[in-house]
N, CA, C and O of each residue as an XYZ file, in Angstrom:
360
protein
N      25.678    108.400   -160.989
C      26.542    107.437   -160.336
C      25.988    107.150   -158.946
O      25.655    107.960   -158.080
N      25.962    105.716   -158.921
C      25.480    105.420   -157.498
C      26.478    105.317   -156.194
O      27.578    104.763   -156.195
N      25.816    106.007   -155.029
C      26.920    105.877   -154.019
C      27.138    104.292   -153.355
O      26.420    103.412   -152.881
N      28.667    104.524   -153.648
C      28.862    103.233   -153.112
C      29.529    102.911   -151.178
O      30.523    103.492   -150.741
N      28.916    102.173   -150.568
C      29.337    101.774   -149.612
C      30.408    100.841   -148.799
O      29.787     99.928   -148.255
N      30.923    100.815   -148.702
C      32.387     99.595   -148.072
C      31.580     98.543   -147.555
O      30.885     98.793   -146.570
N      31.555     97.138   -148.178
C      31.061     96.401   -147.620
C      31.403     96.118   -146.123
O      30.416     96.123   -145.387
N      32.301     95.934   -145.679
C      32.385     96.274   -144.058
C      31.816     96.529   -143.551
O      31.393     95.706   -142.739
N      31.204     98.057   -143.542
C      30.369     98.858   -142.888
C      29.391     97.670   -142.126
O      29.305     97.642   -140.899
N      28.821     96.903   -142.814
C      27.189     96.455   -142.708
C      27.619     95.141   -142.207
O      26.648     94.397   -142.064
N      29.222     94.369   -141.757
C      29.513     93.383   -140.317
C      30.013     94.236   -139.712
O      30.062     93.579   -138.672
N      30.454     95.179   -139.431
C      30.898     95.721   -138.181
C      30.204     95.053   -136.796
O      31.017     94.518   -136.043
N      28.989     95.028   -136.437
C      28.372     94.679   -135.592
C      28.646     93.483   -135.619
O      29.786     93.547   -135.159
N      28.479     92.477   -135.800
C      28.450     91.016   -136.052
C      29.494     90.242   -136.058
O      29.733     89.252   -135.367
N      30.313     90.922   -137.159
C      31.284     89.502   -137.351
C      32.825     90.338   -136.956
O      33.862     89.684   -136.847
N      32.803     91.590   -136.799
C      34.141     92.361   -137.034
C      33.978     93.442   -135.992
O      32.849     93.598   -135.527
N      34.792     94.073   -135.644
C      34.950     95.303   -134.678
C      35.625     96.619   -135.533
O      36.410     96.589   -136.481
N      35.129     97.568   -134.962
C      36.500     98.646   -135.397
C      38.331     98.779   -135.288
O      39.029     98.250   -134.422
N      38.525     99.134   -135.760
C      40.206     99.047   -135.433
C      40.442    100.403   -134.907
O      41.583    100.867   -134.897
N      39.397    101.084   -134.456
C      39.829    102.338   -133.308
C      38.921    102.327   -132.429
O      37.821    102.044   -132.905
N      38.933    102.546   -131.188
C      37.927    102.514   -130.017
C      38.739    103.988   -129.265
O      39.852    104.111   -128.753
N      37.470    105.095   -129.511
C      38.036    106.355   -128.658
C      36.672    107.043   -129.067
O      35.977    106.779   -130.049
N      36.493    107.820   -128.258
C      35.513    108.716   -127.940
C      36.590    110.032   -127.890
O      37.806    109.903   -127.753
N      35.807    111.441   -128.043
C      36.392    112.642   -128.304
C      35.646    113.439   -129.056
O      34.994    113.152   -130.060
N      35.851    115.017   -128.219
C      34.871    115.932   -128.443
C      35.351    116.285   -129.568
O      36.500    115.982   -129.887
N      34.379    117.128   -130.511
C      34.853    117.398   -132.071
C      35.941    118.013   -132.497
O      36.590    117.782   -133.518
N      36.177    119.081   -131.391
C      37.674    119.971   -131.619
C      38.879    118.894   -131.659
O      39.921    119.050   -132.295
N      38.560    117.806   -130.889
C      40.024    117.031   -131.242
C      39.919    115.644   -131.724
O      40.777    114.797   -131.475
N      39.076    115.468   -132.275
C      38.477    114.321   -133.396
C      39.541    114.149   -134.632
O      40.152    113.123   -134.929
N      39.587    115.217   -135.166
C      40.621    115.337   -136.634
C      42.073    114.930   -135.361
O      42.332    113.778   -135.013
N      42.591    115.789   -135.020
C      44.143    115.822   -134.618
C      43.960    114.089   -134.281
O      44.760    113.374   -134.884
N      43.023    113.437   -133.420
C      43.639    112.065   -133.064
C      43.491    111.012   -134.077
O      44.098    109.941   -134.095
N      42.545    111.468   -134.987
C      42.449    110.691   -135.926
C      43.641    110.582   -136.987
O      43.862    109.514   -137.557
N      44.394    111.720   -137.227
C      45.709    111.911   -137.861
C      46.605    111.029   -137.294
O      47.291    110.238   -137.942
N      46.610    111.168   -135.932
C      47.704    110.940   -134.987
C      47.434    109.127   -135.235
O      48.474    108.557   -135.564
N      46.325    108.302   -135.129
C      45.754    106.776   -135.091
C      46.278    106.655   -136.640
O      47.104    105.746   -136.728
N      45.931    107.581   -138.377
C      46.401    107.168   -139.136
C      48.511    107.232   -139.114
O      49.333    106.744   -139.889
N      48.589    107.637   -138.497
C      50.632    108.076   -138.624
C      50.707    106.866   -138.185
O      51.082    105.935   -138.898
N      50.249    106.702   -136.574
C      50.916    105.309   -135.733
C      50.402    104.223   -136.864
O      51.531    103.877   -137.212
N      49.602    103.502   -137.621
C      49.495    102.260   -137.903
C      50.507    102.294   -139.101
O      51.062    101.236   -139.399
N      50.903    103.908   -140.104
C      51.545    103.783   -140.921
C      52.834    103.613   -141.003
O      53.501    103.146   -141.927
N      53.327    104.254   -139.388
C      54.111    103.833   -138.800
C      55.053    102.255   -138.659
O      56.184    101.901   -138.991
N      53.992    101.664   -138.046
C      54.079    100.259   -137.342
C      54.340     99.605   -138.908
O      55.393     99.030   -139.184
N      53.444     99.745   -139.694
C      52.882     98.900   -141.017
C      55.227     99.325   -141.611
O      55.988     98.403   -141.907
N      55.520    100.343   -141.592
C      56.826    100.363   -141.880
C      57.732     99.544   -141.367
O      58.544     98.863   -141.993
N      57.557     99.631   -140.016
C      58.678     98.839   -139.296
C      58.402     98.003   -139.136
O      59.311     97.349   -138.625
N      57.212     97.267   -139.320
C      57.002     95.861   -138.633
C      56.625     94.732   -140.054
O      56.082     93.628   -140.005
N      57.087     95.413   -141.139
C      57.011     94.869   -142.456
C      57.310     93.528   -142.490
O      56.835     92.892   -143.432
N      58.071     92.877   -141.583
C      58.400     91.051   -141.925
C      57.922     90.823   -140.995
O      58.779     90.148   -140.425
N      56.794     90.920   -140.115
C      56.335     90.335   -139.176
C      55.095     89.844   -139.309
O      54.438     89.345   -138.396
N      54.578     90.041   -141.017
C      52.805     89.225   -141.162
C      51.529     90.089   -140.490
O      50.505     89.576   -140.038
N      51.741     91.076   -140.520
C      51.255     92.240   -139.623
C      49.879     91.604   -139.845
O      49.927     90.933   -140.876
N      48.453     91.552   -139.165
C      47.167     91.252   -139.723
C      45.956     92.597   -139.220
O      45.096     92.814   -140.073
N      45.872     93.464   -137.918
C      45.452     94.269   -137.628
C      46.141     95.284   -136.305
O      46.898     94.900   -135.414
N      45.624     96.599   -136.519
C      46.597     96.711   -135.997
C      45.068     97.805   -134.744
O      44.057     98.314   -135.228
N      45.354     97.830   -133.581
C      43.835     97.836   -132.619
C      44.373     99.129   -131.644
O      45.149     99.132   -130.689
N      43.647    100.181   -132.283
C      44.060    101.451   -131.405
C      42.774    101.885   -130.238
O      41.671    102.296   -130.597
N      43.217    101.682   -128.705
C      42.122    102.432   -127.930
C      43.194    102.944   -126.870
O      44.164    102.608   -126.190
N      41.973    104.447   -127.350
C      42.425    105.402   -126.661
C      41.598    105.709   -124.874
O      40.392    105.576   -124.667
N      42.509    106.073   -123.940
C      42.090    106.132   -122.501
C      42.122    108.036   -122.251
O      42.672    108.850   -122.994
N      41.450    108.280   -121.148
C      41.765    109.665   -120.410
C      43.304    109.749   -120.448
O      43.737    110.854   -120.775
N      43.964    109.055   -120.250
C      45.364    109.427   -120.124
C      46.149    108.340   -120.405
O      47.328    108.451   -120.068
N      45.752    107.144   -121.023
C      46.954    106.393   -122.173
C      46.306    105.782   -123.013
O      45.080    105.846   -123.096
N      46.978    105.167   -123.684
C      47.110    104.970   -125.375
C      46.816    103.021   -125.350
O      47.329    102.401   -124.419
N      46.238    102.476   -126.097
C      46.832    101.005   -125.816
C      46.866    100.466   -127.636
O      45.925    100.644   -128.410
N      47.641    100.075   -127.847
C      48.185     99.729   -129.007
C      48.323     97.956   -128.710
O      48.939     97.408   -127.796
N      47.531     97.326   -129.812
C      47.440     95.799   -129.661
C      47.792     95.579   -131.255
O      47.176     96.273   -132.064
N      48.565     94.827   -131.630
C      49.383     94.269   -132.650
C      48.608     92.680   -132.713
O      48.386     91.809   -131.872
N      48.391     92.807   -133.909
C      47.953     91.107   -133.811
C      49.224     90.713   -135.669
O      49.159     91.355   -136.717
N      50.143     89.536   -135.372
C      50.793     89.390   -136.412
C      51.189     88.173   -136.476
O      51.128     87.666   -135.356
N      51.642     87.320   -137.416
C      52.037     86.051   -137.384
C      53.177     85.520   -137.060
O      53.350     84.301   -137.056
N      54.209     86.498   -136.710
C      55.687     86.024   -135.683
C      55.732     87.427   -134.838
O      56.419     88.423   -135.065
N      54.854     87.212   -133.872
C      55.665     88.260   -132.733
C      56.225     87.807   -131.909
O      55.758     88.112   -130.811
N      57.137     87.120   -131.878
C      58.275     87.172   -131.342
C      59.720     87.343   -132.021
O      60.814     87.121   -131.503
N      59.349     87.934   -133.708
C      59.591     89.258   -134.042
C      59.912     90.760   -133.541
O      60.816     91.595   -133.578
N      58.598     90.578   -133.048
C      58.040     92.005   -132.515
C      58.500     92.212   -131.232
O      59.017     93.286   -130.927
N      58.359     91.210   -130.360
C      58.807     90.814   -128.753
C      60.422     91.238   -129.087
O      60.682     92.426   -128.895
N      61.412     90.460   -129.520
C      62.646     90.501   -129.376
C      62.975     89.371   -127.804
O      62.361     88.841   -126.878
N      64.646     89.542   -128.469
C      65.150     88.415   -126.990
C      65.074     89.595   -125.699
O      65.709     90.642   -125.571
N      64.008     88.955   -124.797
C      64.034     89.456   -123.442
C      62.795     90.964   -123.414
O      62.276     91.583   -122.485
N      62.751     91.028   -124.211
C      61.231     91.798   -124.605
C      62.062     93.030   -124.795
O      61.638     93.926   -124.064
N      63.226     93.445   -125.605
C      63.697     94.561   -125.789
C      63.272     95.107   -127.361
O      63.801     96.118   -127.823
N      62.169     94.249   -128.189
C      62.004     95.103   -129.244
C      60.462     95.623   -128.405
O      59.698     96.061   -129.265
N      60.070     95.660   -127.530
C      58.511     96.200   -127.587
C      59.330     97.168   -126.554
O      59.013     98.318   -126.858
N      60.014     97.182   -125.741
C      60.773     98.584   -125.086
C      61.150     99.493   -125.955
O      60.681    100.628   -125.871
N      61.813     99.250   -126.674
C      61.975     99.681   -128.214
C      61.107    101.077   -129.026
O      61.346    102.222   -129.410
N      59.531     99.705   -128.949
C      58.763    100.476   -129.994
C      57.889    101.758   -128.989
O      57.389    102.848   -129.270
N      58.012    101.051   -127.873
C      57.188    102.193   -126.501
C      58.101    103.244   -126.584
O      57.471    104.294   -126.704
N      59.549    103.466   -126.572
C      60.071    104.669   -126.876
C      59.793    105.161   -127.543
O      59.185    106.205   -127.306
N      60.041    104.756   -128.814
C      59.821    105.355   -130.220
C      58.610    105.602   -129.859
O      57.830    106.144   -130.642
């Protein structure tokens, strides 16, 4: 059986980006990588009628930035920006 590759892989450079941007030493590689799969499985739950299209995790020395790209966020926004206060709690 031949190994097969994700076509992806081979635009990454070109036409597409990653959907995680973080650097991290090996001891905590697994834990954030768990932590990047929960949050999108997360979001992908609650944000189910909102046309979700990618969801863009980069990680900082000391915060997080979470970019939502979807086809009604102002869904996501809420009146007066109280659903993204919302999801920053949660």
């Amino acid at each position: 059986m031949g190994r097969k590759v994700h076509p992806k892989i081979f635009r990454v450079s070109q036409t597409t980006d990653w959907n995680s941007k973080w650097f991290a030493d090996k001891k905590k590689q697994a834990s954030l990588l768990k932590e990047d799969v929960l949050v999108r499985d997360y979001l992908r739950q609650r944000l189910d009628k909102v046309g979700l299209d990618k969801i863009i995790i980069e990680r900082f020395t000391d915060k997080i930035r979470i970019t939502i790209f979807a086809a009604r966020p102002g869904m996501i926004i809420g009146r007066g920006g109280k659903g993204v206060a919302q999801l920053k709690k949660e």
